[in-house]
LUMTOR-102784 format. One record per residue: residue number from 1; x, y negated, z negated of N, C-alpha, C, O, CB in turn. Coordinates in Angstrom, 1 decimal. Last residue first. Glycine has a CB too. Example, Ala and Ser with C-alpha at 12.3 -4.5 7.8 and 13.67 -1.06 7.14 Angstrom:
<nodes>
[node 2; [12.8; 2.2; -7.1]; [13.7; 1.1; -7.1]; [12.9; 0.0; -7.9]; [13.4; -1.1; -8.0]; [14.1; 0.6; -5.7]]
[node 1; [13.2; 5.7; -7.8]; [12.3; 4.5; -7.8]; [13.2; 3.3; -7.8]; [14.2; 3.3; -8.5]; [11.3; 4.5; -9.0]]
</nodes>
This chain:
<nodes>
[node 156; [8.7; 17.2; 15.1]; [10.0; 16.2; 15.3]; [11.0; 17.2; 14.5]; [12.1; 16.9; 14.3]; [9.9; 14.2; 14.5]]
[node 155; [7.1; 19.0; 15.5]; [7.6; 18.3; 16.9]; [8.6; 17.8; 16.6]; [9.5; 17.6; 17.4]; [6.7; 17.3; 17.5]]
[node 154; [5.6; 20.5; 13.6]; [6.8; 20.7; 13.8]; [7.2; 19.9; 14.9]; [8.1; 20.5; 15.3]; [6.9; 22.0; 13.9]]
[node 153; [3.1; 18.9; 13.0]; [2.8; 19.9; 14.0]; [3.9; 20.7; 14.3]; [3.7; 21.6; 15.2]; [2.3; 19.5; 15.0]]
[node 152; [3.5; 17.0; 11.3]; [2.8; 18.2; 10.7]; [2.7; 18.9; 11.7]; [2.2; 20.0; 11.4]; [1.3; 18.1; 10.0]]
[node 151; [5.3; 15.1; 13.3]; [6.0; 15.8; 12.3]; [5.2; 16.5; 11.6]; [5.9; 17.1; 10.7]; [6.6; 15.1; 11.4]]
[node 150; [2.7; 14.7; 14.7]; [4.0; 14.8; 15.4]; [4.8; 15.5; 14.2]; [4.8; 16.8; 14.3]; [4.7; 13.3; 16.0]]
[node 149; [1.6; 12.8; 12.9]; [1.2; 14.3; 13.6]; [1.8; 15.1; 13.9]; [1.6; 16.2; 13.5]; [0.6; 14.5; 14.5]]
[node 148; [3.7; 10.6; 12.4]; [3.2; 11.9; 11.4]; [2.3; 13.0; 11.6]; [2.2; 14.0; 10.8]; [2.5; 11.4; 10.5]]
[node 147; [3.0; 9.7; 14.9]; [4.3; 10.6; 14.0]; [4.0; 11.4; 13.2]; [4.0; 12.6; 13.2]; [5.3; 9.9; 13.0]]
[node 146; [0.9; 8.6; 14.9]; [1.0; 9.6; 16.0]; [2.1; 10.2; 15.4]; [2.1; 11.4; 15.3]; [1.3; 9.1; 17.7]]
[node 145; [0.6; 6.7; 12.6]; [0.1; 7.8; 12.5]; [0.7; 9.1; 13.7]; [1.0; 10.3; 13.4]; [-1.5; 7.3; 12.7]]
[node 144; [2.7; 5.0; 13.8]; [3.3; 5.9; 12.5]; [2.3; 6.6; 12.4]; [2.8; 7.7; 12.0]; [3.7; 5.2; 11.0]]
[node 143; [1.4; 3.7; 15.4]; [2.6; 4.5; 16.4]; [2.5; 5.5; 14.6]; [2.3; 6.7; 14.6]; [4.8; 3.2; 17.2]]
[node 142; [-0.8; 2.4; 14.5]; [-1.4; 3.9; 15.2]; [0.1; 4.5; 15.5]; [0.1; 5.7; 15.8]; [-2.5; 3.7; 16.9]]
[node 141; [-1.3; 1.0; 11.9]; [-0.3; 1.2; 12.5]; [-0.4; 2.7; 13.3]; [-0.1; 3.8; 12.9]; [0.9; 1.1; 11.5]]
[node 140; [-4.6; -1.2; 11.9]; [-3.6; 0.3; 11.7]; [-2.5; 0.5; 12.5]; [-2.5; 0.1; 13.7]; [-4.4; 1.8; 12.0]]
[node 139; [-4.3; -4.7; 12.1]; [-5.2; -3.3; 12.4]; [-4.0; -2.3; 11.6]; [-3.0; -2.6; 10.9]; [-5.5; -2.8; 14.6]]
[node 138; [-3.2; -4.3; 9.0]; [-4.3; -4.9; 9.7]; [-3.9; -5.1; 10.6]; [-2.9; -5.8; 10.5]; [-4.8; -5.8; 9.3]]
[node 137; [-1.1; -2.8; 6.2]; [-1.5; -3.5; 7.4]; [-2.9; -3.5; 8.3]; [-3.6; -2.5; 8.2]; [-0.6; -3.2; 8.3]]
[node 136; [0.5; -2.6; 3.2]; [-0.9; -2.1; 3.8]; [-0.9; -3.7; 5.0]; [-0.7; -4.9; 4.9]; [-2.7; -2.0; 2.2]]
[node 135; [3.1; -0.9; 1.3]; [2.8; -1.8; 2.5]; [1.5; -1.7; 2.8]; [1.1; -0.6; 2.7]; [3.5; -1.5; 3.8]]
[node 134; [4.6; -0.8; -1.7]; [2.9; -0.1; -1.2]; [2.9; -1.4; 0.0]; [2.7; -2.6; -0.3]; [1.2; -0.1; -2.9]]
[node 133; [7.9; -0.1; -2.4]; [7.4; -0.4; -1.9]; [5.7; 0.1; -1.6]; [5.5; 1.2; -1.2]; [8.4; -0.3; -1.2]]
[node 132; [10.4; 0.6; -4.5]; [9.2; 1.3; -4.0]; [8.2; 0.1; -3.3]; [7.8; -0.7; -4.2]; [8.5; 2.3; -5.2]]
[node 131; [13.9; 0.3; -4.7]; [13.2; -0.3; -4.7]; [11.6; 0.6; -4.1]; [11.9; 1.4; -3.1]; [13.8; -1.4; -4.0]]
[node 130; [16.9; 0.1; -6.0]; [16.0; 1.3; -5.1]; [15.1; 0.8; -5.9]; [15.1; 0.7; -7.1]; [16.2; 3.2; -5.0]]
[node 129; [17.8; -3.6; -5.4]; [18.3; -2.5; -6.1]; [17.1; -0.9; -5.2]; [16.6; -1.0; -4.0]; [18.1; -3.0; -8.2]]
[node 128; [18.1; -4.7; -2.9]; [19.0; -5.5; -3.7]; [19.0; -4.2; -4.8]; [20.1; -3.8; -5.2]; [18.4; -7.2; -4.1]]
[node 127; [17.8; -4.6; 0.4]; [17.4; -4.2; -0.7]; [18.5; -4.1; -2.1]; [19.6; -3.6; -2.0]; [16.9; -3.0; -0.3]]
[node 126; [16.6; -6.8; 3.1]; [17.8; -6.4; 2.3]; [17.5; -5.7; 0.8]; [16.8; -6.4; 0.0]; [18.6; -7.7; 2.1]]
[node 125; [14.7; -6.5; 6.0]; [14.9; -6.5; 4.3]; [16.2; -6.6; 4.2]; [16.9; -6.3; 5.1]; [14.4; -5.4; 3.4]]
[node 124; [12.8; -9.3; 8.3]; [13.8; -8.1; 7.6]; [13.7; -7.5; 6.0]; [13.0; -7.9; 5.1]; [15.4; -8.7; 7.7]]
[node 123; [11.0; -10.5; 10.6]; [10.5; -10.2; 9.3]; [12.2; -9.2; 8.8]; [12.4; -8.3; 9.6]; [8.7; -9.0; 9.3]]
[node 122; [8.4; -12.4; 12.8]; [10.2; -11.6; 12.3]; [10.2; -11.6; 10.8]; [9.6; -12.4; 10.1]; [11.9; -12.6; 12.8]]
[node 121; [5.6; -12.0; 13.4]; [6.4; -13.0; 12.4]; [7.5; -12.0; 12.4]; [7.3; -10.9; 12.0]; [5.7; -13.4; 10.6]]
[node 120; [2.8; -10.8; 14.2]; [4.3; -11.0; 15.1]; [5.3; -12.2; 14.7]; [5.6; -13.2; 15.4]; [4.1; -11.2; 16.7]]
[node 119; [0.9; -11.5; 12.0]; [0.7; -11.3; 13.0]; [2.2; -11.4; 13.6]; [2.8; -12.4; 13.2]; [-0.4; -12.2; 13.4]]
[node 118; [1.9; -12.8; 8.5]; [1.3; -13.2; 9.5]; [1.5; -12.0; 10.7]; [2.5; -11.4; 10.4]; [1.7; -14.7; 9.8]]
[node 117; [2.6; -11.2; 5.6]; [3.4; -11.5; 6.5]; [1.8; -11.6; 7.8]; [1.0; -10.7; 8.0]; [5.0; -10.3; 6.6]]
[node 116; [2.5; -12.0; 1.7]; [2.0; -12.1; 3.0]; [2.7; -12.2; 4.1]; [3.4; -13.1; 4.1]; [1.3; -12.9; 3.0]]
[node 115; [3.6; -9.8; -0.8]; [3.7; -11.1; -0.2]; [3.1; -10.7; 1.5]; [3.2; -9.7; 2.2]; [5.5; -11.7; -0.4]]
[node 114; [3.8; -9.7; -4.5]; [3.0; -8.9; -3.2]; [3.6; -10.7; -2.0]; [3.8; -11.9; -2.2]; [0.3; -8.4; -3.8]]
[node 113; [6.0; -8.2; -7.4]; [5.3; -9.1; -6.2]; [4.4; -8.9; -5.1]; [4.3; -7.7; -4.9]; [6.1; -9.7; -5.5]]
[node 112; [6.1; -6.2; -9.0]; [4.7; -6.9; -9.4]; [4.5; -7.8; -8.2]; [3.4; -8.2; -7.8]; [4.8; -7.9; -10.9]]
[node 111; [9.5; -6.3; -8.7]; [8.1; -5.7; -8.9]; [6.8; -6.1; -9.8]; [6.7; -6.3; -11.0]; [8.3; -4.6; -9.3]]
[node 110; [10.3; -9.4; -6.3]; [10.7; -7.8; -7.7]; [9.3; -7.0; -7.9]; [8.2; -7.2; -7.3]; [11.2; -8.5; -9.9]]
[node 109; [11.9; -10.7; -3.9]; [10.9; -10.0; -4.4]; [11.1; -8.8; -5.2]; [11.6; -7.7; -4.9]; [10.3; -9.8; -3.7]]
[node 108; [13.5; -13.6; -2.4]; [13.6; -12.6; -3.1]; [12.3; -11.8; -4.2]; [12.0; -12.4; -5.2]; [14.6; -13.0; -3.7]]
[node 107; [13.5; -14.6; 0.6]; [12.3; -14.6; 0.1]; [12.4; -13.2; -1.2]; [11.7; -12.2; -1.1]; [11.2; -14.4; 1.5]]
[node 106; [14.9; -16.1; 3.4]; [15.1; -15.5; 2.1]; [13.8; -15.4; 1.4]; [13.0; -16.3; 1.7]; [16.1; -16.3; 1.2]]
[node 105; [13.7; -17.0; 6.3]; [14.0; -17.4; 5.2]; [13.9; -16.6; 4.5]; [12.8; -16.1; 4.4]; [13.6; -18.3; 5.0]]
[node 104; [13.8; -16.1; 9.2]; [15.0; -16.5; 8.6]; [15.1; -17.0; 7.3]; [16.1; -17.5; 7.0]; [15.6; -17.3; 9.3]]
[node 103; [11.2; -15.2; 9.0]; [11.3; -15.8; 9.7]; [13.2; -16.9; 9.3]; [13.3; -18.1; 9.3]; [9.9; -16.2; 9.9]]
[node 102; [11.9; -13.5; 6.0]; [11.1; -14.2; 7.2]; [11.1; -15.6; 7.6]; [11.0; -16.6; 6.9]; [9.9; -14.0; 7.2]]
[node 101; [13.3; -11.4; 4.3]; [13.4; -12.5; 5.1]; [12.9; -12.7; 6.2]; [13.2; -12.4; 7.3]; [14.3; -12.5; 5.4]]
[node 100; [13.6; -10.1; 1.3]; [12.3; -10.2; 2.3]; [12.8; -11.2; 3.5]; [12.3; -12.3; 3.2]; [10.8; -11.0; 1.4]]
[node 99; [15.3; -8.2; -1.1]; [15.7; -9.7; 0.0]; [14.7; -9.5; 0.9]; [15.0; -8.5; 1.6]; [17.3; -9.9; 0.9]]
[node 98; [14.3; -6.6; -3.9]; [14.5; -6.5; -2.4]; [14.3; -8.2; -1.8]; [13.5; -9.1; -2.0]; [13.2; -5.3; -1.7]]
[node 97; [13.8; -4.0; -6.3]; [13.7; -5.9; -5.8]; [14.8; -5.4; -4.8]; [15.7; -4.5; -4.8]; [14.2; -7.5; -7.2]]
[node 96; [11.4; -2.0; -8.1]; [12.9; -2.7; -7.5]; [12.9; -4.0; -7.5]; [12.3; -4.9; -8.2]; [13.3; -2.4; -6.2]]
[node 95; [8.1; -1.0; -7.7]; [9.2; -1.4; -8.7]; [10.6; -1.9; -7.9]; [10.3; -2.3; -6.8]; [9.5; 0.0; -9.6]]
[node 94; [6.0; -2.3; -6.0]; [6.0; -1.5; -7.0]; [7.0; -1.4; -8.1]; [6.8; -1.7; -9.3]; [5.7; -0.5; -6.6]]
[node 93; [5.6; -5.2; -4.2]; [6.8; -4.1; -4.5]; [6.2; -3.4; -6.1]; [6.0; -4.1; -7.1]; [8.8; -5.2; -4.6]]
[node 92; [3.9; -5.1; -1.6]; [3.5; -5.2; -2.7]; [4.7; -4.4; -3.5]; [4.7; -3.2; -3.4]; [2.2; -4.9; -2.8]]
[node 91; [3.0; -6.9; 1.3]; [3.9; -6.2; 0.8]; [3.6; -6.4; -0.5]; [3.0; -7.4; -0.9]; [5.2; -6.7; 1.2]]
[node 90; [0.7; -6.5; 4.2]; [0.7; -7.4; 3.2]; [1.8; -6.4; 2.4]; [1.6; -5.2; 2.6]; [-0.9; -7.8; 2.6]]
[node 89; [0.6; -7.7; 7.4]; [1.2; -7.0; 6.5]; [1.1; -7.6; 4.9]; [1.4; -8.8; 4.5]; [2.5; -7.0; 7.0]]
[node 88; [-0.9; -7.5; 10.9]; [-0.6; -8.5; 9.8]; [-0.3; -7.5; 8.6]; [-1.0; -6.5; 8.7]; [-1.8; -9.7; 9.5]]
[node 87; [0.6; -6.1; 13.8]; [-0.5; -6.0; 12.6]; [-0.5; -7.1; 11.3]; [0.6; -7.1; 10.8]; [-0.3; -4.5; 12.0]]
[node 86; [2.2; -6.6; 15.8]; [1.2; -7.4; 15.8]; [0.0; -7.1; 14.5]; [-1.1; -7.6; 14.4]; [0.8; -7.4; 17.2]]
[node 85; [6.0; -7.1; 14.7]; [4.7; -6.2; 15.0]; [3.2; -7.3; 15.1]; [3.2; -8.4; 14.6]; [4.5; -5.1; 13.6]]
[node 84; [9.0; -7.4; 14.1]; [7.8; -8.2; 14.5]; [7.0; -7.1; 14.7]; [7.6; -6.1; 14.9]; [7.8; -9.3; 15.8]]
[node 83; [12.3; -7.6; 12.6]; [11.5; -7.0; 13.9]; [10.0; -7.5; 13.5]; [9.9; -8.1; 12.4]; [11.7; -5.1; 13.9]]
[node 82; [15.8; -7.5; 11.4]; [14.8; -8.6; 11.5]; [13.4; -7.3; 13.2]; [13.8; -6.6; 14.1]; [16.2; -10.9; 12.4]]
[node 81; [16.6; -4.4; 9.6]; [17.1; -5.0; 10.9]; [15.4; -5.9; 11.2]; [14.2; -5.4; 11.3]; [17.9; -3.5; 12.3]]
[node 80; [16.4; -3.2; 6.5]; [15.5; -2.8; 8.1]; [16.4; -4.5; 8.6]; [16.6; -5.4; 7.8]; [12.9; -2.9; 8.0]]
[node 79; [19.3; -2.0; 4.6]; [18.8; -2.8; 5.2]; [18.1; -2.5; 6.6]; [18.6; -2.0; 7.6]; [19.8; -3.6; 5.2]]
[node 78; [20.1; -0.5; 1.3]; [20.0; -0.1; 2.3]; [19.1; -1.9; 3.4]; [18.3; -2.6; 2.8]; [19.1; 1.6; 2.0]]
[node 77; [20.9; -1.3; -1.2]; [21.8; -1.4; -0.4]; [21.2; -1.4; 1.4]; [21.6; -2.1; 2.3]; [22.7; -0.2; -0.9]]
[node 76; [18.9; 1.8; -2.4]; [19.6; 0.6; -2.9]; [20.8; 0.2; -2.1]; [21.7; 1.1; -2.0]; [19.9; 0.7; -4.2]]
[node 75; [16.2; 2.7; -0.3]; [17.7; 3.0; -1.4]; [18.6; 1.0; -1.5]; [18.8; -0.1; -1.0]; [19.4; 4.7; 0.0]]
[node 74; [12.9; 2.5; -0.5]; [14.3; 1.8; -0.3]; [15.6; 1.9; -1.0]; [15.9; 1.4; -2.1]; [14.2; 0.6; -0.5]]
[node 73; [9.9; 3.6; 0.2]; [10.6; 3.9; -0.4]; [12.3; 3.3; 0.0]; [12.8; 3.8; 1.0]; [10.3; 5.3; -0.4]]
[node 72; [6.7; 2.7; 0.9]; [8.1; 2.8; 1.8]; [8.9; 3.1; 0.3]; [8.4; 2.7; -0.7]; [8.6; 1.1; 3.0]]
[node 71; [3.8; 4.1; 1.6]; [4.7; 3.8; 0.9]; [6.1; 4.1; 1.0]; [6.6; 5.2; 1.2]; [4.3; 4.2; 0.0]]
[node 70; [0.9; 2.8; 3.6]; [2.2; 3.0; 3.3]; [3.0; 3.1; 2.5]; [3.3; 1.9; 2.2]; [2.6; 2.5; 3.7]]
[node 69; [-2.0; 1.9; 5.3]; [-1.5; 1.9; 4.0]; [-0.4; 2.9; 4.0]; [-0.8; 4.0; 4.3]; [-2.6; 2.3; 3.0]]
[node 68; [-4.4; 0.5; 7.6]; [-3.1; 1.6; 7.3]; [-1.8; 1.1; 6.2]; [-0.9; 0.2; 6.2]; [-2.2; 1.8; 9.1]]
[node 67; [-7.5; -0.1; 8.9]; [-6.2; -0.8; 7.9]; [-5.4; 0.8; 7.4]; [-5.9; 1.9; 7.1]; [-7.1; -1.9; 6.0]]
[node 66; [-9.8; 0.4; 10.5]; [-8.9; -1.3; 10.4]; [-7.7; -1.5; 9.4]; [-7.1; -2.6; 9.2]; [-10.0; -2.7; 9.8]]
[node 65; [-10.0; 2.8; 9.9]; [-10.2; 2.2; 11.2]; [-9.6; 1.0; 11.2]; [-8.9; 0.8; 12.2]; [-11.5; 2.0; 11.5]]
[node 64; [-7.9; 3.8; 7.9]; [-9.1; 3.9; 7.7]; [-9.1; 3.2; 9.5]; [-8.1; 3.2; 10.1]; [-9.8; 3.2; 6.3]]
[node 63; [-5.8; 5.7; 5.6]; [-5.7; 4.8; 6.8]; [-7.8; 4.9; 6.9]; [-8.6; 5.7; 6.4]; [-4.3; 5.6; 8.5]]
[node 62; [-2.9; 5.8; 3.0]; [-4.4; 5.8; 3.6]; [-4.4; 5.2; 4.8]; [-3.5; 4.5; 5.1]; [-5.6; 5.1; 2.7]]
[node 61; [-0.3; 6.7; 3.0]; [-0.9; 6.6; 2.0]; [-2.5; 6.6; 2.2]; [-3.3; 7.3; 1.5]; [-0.3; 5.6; 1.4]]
[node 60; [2.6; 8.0; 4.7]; [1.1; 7.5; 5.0]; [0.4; 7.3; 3.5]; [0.8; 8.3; 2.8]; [0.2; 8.7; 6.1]]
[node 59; [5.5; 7.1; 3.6]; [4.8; 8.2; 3.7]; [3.6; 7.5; 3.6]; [3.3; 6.6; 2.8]; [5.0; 9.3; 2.7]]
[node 58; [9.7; 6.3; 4.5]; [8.1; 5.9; 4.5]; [6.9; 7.2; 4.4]; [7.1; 8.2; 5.0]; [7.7; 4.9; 6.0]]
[node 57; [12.6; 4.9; 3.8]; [11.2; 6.3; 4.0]; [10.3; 5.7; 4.2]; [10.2; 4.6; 3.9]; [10.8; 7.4; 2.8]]
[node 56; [15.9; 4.0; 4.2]; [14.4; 3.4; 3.9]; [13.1; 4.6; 4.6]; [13.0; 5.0; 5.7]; [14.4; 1.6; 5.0]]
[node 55; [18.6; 5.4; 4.8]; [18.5; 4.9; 3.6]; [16.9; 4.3; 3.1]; [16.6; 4.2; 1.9]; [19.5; 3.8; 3.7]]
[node 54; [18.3; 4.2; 8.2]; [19.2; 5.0; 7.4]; [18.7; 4.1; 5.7]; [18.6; 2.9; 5.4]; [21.2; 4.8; 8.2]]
[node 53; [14.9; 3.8; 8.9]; [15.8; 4.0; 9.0]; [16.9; 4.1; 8.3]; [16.5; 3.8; 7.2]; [15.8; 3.7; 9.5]]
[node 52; [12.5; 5.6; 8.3]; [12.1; 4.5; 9.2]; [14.2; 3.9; 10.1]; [14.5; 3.7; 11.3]; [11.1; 2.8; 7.7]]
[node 51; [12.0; 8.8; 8.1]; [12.6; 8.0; 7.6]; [12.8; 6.6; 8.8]; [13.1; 6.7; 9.9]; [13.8; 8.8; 7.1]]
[node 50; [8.9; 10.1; 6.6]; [9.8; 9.7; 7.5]; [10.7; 8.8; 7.6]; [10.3; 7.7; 7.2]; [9.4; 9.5; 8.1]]
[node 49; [6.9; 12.4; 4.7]; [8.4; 11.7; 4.7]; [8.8; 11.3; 5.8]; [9.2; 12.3; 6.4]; [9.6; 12.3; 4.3]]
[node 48; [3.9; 13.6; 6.0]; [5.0; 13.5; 5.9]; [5.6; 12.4; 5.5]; [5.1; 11.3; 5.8]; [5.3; 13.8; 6.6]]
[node 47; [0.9; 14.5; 3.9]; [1.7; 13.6; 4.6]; [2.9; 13.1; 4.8]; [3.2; 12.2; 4.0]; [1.5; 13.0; 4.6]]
[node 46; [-0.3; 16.1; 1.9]; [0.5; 16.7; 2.6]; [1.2; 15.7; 4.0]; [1.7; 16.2; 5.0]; [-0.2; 18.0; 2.8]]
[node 45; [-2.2; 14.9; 0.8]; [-1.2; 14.7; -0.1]; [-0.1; 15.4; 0.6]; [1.0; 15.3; 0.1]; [-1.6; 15.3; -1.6]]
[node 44; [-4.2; 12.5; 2.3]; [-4.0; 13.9; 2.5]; [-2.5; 13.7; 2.3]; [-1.7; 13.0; 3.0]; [-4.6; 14.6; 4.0]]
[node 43; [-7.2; 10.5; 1.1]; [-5.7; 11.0; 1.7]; [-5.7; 12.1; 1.3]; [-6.4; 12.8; 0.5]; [-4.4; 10.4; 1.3]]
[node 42; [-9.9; 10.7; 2.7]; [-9.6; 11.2; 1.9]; [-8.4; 11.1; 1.9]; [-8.0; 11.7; 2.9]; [-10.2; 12.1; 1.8]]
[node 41; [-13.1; 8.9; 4.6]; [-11.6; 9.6; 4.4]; [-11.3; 9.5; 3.1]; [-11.8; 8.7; 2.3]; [-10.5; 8.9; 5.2]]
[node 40; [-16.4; 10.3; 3.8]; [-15.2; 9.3; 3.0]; [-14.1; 9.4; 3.7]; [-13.7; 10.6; 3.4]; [-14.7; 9.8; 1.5]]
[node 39; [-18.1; 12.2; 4.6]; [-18.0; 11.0; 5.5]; [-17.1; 10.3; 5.5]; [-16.7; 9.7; 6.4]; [-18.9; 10.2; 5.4]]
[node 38; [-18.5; 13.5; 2.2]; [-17.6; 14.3; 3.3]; [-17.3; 12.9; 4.3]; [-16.1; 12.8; 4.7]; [-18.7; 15.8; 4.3]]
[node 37; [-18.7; 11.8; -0.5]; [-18.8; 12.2; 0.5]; [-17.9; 12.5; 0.9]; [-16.8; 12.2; 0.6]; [-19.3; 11.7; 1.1]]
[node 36; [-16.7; 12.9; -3.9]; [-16.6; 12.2; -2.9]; [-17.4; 12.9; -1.5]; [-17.1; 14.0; -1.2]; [-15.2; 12.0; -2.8]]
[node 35; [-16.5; 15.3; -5.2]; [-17.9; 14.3; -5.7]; [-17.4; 13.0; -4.6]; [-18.2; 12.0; -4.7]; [-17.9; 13.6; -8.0]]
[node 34; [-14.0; 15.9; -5.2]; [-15.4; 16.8; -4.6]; [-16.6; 16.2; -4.3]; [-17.5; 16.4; -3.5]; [-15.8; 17.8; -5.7]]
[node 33; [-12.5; 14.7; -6.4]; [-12.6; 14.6; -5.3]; [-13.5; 15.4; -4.5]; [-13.7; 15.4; -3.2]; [-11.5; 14.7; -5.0]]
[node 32; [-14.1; 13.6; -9.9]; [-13.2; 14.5; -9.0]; [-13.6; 14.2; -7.5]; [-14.7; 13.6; -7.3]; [-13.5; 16.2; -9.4]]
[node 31; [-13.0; 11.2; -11.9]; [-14.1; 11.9; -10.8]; [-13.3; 13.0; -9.9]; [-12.2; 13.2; -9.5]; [-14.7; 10.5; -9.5]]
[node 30; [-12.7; 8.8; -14.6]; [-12.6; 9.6; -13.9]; [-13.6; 10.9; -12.9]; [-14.7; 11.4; -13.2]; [-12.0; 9.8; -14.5]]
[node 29; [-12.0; 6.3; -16.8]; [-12.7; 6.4; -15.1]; [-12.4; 7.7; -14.7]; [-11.3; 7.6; -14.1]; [-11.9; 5.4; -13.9]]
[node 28; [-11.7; 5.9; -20.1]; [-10.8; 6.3; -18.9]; [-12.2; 6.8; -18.2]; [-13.2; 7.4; -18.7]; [-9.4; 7.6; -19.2]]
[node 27; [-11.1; 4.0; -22.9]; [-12.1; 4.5; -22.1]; [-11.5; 4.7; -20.4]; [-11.0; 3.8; -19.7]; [-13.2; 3.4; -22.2]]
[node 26; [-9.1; 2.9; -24.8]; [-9.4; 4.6; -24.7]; [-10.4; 5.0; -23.2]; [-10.4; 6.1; -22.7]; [-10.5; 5.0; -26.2]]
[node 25; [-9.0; 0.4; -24.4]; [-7.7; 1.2; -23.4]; [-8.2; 2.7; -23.5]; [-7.8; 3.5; -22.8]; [-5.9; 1.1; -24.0]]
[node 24; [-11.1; -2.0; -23.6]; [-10.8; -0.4; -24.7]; [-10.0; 0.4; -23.5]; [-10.3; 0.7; -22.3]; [-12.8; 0.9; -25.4]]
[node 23; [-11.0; -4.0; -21.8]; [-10.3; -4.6; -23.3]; [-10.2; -3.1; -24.2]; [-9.5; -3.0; -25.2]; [-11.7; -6.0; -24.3]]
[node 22; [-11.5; -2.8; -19.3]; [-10.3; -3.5; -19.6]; [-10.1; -3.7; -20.8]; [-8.9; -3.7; -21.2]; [-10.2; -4.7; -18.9]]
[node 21; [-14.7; -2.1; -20.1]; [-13.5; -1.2; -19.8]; [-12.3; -1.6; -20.0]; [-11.7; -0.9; -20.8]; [-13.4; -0.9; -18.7]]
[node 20; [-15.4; -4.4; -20.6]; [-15.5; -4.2; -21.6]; [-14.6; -2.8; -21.4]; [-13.8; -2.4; -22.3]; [-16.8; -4.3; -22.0]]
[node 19; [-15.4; -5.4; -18.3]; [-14.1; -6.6; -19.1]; [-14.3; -5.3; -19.8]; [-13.2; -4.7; -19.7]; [-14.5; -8.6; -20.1]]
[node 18; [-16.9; -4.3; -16.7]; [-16.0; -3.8; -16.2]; [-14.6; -4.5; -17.5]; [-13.4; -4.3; -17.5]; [-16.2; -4.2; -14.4]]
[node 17; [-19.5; -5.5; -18.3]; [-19.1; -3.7; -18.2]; [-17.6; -3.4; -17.6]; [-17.0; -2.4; -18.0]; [-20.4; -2.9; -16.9]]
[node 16; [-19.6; -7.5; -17.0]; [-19.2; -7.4; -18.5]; [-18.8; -6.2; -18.8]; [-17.8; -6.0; -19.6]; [-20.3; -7.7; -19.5]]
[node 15; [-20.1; -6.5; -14.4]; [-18.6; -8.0; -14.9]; [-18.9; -7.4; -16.4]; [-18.0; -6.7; -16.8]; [-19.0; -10.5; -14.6]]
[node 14; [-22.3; -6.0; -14.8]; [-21.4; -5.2; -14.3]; [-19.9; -6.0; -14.2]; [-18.8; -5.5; -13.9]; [-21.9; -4.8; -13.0]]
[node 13; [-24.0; -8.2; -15.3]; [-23.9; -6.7; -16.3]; [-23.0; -5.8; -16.1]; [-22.8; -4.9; -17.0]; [-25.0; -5.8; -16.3]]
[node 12; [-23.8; -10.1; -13.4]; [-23.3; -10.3; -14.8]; [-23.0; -9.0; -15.3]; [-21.9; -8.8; -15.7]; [-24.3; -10.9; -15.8]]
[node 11; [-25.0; -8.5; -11.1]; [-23.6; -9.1; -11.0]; [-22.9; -9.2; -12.5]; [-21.9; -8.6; -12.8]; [-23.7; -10.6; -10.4]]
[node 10; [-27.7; -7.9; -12.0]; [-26.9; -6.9; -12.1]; [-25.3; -7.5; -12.0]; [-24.5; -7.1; -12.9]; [-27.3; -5.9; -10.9]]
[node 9; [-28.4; -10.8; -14.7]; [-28.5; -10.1; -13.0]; [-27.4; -9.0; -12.8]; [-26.4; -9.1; -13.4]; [-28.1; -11.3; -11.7]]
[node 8; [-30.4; -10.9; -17.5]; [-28.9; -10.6; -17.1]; [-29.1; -9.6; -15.5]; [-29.6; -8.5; -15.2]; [-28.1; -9.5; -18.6]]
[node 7; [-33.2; -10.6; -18.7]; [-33.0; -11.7; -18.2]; [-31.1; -11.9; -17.2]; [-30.8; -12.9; -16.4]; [-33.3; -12.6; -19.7]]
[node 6; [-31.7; -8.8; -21.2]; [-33.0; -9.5; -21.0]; [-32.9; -10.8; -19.3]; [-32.4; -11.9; -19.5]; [-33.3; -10.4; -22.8]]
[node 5; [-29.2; -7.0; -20.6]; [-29.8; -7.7; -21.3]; [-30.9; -8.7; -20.7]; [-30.7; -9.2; -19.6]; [-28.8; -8.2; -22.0]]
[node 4; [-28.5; -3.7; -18.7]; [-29.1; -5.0; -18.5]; [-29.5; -5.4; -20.0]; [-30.0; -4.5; -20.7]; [-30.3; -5.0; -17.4]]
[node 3; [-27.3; -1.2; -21.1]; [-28.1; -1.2; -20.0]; [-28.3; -3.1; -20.0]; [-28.2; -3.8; -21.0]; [-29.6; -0.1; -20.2]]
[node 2; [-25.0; 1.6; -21.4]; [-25.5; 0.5; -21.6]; [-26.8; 0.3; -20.8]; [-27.4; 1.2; -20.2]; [-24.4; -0.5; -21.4]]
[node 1; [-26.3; 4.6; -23.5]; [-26.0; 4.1; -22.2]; [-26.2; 2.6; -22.2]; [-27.2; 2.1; -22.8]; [-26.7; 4.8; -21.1]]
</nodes>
């Protein structure tokens, strides 16, 4: 087991420990969900599909008191119509590429990008090929949680 070198503050030993994971691709992290407190939220793999609108999905990914996590899904072609919210947004395209436009400016994004959207900033898309999308916002998007109850309870 490793352990501290002479004189090495836990900060260091755990930076070196974490390079030394990154540089051996054999060495794999793993835990089961059991071994997580009960206290933890947990996602819950049974969270609906909704469709935000024609051609664009979305499914809850995590949510916690201050922050609600999303994965939007984008057919190719398909376009969200310019709209504002008061949560601040951070976009992270997983794979595709997609026309971001804020505040009327173009803003083309492929995968690997992530991009910042401010507090009630107009915002659209255009989706240039099918594109996956990981959204996470600040506060929580409480209208898309009430849906998604709404759709595990049969309502919608």
């Amino acid at each position: 087991m490793a352990r501290p070198s002479r004189g090495e503050t836990p900060l260091h030993f755990w930076g070196r420990m974490l390079s030394t994971l990154r540089t051996r691709s054999r060495i794999k992290i793993a835990f089961s969900i059991d071994s997580i407190p009960d206290n933890v939220p947990k996602m819950k793999p049974a969270n609906p599909t909704i469709e935000i609108c024609p051609g664009i999905t979305r499914r809850t990914v995590a949510h916690g008191k201050t922050m609600y996590q999303m994965l939007a899904t984008l057919a190719a072609g398909s376009r969200m119509p310019a709209h504002s919210h008061p949560q601040e947004q951070i976009v992270h395209i997983l794979e595709g590429k997609m026309r971001l436009i804020v505040d009327g400016v173009p803003h083309e994004l492929s995968t690997g990008d992530s991009f910042y959207l401010a507090s009630n900033v107009p915002h659209g898309v255009e989706t240039l090929s099918a594109t996956r999308v990981l959204d996470t916002f600040s506060p929580p998007r409480d209208e898309y949680l009430a849906i998604d109850q709404k759709a595990l309870h049969g309502a919608l």
